[in-house]
C-alpha positions in Angstrom: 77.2 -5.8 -57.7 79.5 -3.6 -56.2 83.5 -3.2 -55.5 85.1 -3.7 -52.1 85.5 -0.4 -52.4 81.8 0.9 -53.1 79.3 0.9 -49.6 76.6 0.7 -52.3 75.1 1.9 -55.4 73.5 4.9 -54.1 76.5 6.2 -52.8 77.9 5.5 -56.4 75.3 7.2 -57.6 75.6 10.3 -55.2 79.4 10.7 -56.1 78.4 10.7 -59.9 75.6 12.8 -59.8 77.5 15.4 -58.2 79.9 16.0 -60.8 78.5 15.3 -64.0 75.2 17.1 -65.4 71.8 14.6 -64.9 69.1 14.1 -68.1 66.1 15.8 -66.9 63.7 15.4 -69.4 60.6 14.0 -68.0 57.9 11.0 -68.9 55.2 11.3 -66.2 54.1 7.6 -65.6 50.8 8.0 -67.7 52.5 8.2 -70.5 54.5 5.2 -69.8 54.2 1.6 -72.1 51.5 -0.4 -71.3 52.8 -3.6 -68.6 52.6 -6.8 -69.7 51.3 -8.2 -66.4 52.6 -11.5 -65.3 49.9 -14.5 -64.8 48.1 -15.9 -62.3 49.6 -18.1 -60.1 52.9 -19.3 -59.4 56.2 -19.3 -62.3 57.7 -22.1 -63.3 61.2 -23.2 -64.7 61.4 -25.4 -68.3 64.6 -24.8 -70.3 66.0 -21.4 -70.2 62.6 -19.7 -69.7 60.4 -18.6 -66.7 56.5 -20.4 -67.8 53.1 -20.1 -66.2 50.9 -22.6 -65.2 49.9 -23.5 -68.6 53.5 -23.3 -70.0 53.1 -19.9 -71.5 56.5 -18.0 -71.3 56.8 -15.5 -68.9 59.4 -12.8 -68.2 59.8 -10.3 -64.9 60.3 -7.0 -65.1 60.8 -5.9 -61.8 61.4 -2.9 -59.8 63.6 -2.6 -56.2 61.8 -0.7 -53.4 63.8 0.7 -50.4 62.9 0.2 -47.0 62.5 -2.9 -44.8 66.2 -3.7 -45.3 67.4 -1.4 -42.6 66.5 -2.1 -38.9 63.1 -1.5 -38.0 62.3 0.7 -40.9 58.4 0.9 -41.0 57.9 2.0 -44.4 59.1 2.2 -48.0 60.6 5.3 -49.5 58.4 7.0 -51.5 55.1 6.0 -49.6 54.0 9.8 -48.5 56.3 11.5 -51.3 55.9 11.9 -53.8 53.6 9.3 -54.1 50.9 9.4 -51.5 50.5 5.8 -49.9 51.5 2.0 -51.0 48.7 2.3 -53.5 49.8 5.2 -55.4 53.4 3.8 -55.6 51.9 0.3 -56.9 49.8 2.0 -60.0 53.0 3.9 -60.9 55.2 0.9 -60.8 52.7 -0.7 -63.0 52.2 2.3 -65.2 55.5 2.4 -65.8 55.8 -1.0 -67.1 56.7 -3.2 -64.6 55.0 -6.3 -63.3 56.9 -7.0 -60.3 58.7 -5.1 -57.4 61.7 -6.6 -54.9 61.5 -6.3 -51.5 64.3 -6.7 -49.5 64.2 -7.4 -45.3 66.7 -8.6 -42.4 66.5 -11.0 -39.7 67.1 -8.7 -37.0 63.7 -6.5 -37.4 61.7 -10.3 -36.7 63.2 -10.5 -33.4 62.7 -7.2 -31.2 59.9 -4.8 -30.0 59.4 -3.4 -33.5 58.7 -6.9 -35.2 55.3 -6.8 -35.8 54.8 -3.3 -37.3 57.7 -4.4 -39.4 55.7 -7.7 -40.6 52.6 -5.0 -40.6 54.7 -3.1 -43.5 55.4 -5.9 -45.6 51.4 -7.1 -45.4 51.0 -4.0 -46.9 53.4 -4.1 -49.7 51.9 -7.3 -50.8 48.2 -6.0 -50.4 49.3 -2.9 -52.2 51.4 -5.1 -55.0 48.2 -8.0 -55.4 45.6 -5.0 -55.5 47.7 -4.0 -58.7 48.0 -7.1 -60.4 51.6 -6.7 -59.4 54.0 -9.5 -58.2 56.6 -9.4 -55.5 59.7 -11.1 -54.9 61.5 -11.1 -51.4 64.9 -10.9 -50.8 67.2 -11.1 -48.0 69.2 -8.2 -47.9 71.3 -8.6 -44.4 71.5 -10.3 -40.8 71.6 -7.1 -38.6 69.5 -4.4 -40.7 72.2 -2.0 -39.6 75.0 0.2 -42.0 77.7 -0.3 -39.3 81.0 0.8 -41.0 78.7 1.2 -44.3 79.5 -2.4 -46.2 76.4 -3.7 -44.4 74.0 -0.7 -47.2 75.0 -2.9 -50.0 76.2 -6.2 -48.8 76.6 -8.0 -45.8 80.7 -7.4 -45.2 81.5 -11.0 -43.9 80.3 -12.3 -47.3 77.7 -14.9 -46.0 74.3 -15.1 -45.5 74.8 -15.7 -41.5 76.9 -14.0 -39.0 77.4 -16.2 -36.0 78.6 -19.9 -35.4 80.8 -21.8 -37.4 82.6 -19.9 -40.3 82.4 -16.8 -38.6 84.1 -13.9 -36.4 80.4 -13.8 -34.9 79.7 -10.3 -36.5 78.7 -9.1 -40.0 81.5 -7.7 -41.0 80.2 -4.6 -41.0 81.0 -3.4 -36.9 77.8 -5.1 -35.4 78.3 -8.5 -33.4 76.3 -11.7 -34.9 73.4 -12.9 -33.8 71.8 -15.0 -36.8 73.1 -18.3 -37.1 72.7 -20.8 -40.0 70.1 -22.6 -38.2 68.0 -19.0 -37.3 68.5 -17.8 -40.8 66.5 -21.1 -41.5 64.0 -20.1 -39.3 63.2 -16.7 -40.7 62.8 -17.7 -43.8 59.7 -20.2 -42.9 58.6 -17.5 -41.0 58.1 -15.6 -44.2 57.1 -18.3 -45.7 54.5 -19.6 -43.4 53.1 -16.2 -43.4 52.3 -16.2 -47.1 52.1 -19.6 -48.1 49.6 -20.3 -51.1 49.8 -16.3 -51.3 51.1 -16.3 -55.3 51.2 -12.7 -55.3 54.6 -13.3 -54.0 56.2 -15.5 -56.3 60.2 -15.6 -55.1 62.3 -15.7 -52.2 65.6 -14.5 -53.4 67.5 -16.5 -50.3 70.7 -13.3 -49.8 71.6 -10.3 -51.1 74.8 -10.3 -52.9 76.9 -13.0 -50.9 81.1 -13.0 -52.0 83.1 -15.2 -52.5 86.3 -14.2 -51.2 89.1 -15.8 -49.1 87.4 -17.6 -46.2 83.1 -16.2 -47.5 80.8 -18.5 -49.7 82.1 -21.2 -51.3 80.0 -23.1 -54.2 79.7 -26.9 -53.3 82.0 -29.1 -51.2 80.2 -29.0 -48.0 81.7 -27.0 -45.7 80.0 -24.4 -43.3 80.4 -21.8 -45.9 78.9 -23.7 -48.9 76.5 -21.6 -50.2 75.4 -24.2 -52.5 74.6 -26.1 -49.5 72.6 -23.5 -47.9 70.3 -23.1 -51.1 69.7 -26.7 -51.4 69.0 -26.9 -47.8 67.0 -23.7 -47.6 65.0 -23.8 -50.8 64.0 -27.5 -49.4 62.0 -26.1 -46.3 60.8 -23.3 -47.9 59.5 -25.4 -51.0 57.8 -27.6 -48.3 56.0 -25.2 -47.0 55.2 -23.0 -49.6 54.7 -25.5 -52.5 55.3 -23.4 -56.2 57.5 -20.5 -55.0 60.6 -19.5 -57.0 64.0 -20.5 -55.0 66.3 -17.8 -56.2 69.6 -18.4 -55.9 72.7 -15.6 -56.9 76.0 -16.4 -57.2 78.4 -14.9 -54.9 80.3 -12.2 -56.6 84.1 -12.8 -57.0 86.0 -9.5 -58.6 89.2 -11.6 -58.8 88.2 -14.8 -60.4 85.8 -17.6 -60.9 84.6 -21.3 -59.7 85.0 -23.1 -63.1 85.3 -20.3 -65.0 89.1 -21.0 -66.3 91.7 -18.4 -66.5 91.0 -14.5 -66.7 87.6 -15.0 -65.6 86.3 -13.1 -62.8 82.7 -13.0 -61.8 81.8 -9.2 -60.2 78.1 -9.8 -60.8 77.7 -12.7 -59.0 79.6 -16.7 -60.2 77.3 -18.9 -61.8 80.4 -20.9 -63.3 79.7 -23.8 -61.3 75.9 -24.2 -62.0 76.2 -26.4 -65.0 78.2 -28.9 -63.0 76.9 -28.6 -59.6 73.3 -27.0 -60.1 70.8 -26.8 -57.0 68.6 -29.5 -56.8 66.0 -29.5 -54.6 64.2 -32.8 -53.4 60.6 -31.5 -52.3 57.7 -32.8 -54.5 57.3 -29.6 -56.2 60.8 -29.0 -56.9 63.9 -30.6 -57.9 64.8 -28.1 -60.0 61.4 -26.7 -61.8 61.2 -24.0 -59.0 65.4 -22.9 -58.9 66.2 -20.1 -60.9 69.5 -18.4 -60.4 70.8 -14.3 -60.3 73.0 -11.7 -60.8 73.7 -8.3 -60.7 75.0 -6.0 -63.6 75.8 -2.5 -62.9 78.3 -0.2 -65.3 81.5 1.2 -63.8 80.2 4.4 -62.2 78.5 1.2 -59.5 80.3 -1.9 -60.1 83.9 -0.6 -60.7 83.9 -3.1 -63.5 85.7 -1.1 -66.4 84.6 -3.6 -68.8 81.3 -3.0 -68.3 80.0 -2.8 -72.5 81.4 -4.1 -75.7 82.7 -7.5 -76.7 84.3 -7.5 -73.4 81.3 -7.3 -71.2 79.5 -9.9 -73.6 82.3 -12.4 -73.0 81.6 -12.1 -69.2 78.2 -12.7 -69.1 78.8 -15.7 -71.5 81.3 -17.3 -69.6 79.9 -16.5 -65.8 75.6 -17.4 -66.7 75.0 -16.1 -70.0 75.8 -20.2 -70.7 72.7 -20.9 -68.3 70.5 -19.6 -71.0 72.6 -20.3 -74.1 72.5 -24.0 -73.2 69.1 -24.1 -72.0 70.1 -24.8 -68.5 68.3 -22.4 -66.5 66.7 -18.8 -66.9 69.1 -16.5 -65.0 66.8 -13.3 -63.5 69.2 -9.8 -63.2 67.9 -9.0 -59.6 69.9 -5.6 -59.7 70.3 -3.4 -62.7 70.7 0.5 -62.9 72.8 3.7 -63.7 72.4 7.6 -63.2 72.8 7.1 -67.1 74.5 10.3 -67.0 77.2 9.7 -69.4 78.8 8.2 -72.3 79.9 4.8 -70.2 76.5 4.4 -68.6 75.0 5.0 -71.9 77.5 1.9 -73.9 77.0 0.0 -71.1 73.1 0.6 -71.5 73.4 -0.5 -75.2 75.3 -3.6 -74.5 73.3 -5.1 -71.7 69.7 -4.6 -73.5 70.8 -6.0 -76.8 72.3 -8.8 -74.4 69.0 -9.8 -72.8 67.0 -9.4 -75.8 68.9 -11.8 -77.6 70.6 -9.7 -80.0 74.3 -11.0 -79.3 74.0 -14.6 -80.4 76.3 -13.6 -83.2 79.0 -13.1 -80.1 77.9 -16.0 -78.0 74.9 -14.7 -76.1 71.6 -16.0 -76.2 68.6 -15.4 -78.6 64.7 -16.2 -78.2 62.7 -17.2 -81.1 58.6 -17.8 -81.1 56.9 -16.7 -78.1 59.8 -17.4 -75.8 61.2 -14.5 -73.8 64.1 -12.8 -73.4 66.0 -12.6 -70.0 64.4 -11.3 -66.9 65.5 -8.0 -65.3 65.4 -5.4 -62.8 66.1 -1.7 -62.6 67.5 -0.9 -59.0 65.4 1.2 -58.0 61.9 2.5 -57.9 63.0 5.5 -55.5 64.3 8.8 -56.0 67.6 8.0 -54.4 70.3 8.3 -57.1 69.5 5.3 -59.6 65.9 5.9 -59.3 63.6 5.4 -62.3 61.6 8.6 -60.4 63.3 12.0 -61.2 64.6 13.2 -57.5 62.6 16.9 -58.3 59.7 15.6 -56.1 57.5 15.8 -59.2 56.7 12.1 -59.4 57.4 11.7 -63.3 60.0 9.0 -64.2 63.7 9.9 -65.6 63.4 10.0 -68.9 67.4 9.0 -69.3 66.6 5.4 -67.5 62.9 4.6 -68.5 64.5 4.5 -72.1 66.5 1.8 -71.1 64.7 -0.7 -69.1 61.4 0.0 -71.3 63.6 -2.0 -73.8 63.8 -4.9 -71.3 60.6 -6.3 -72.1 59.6 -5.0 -75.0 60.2 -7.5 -77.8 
């Protein structure tokens, strides 16, 4: 979730940490909470809530790494410091309380010299992940793997999830000329999927990273060669096929000047769900229909998003109206694939405050959701893992977590 304005959240992130003065009070990961693990086996959709095999209620608590979303880069950060390997990283993450990590890739890095190193590195990630009882979720970041003119670090400029063909200037909007169509962006996803089929230890392919919905970029339903609707159905189809159980995440593309169905003074930064209610992605495989679709957002405070109304009854009336509904009315579990802040001042904290009551159910009283019995609140994830600005690792080198951040997304699955 990030402006026109913003290249990404780590350049946020840089800007602020700069001029303000960062928490440094440490929590090494051993003295983290103790995970709550997420079962065996694939997740499931019933209601507003993520359920296991046996219909148990589930909820992930995930963590992003960096790496694998630029071109032909080999490794994530953090594998040699200040963590020493994949391994090392992996019992951290899961010291630390999380039960899944996000990896994010781009087409262009399966189609050159360097592809099968590249496919090597993600092996690894889910060896190291399954080793720890950890679960991964894949996400397609961009087409080219390249910054160009810097949109391409956080989102793919053009707004779609292809760059070539049909709907396009045939380049990404970020400087680099196209070269994945909608029919190769098809392909690369059963590539991955092919690779790990029946492999649960990867339970989500979150289909792109952040798509936008402005003038001419993704459009939600109607059929046109920049449906994005369309593209999940189409998408989540063949990949459902092949990979029978696998969670088809779908966000909504991210629209800071309005809303599909939303009504007047709605606008949608984190990504417009608005539509899903009456045009919700239904899949047609066996194993699917609409069990296996799950749908995402991003929610960052100001100092990232350039949302001002980013805590308060404000913020809580945007969530409602853009997919807080999803869980309110039992529609669909909605998973927050990016979360984070330096939390390095008063408006990271508030907006801290806000969005943890928010997903434990503690605004019903304002229109959000709540969670009674054993179900669970809504799934998150902190952005990132790394020491890169937003990181839940202190940048010092000394591997122990930030103190200032674990406080808040330690809340995220603890009730």
């Amino acid at each position: 979730m990030r402006s026109r304005t913003m290249t990404s959240a780590l350049a946020a992130a840089s800007l602020v940490a700069a001029t303000v003065v960062v928490v440094t009070t440490q929590a090494g990961p051993a003295a983290a909470a103790t995970p709550e693990l997420l079962s065996v086996g694939y997740l499931a959709r019933s209601g507003n809530q993520l359920i296991d095999s046996t219909g148990k209620p589930e909820r992930i608590a995930a963590t992003a790494l960096h790496g694998l979303n630029d071109l032909d880069e080999d490794t994530i950060v953090n594998q040699n410091t200040p963590f020493a390997g994949l391994d090392a990283n992996m019992q951290a993450i899961r010291n630390a309380g999380f039960n899944t990590v996000t990896l994010a890739w781009n087409d262009a890095s399966l189609h050159d010299a360097n592809t099968s190193a590249y496919l090597a590195e993600i092996d690894a990630v889910v060896a190291a992940a399954q080793a720890n009882l950890l679960k991964v979720i894949f996400n397609h970041h961009n087409d080219e793997g390249k910054e160009g003119n810097g949109n391409c670090l956080a989102q793919q400029g053009n707004g779609l999830w292809y760059d070539s063909g049909p709907g396009t200037n045939n380049t990404d909007g970020c400087g680099n000329t196209g070269t994945v169509t909608q029919a190769s962006f098809l392909a690369d996803w059963e590539e991955l999927a092919t690779r790990y089929a029946g492999n649960s230890t990867v339970i989500g392919f979150d289909l792109d990273n952040e798509p936008l919905a402005y003038g001419g970029e993704s459009t939600w339903g109607g059929g046109g060669v920049t449906d994005i609707h369309a593209m999940y159905t189409n998408v989540g189809n063949a990949l459902e096929s092949i990979d029978p159980g696998v969670l088809i995440i779908c966000e909504g593309p991210q629209n800071y000047g309005g809303s599909f169905d939303g009504g007047s003074g709605v606008i949608a930064p984190e990504g417009d769900l608005t539509a899903v209610a009456t045009d919700p992605v239904v899949l047609n495989t066996p194993n699917g229909g609409s069990s296996r679709v799950i749908y995402s957002v991003h929610e960052y405070p100001d100092e990232v998003s350039g949302v001002t109304a980013d805590s308060g009854t404000a913020a809580i009336a945007r969530y409602n109206a853009v997919w807080g509904y999803l869980e309110t009315q039992n529609i669909s579990p909605v998973w927050i694939g990016e979360a984070g802040s330096t939390m390095s001042n008063s408006d990271d904290t508030a907006w801290a405050d806000t969005l943890t009551a928010y997903v434990n159910g503690q605004d019903g009283a304002d229109g959000g959701p709540t969670f009674a019995g054993t179900h669970q609140g809504v799934s998150t994830t902190w952005y990132s893992w790394d020491t890169q600005g937003l990181g839940a690792i202190n940048d010092d080198g000394t591997a122990t977590l930030d103190a200032a951040r674990y406080a808040v997304y330690s809340q995220w699955w603890m009730t």
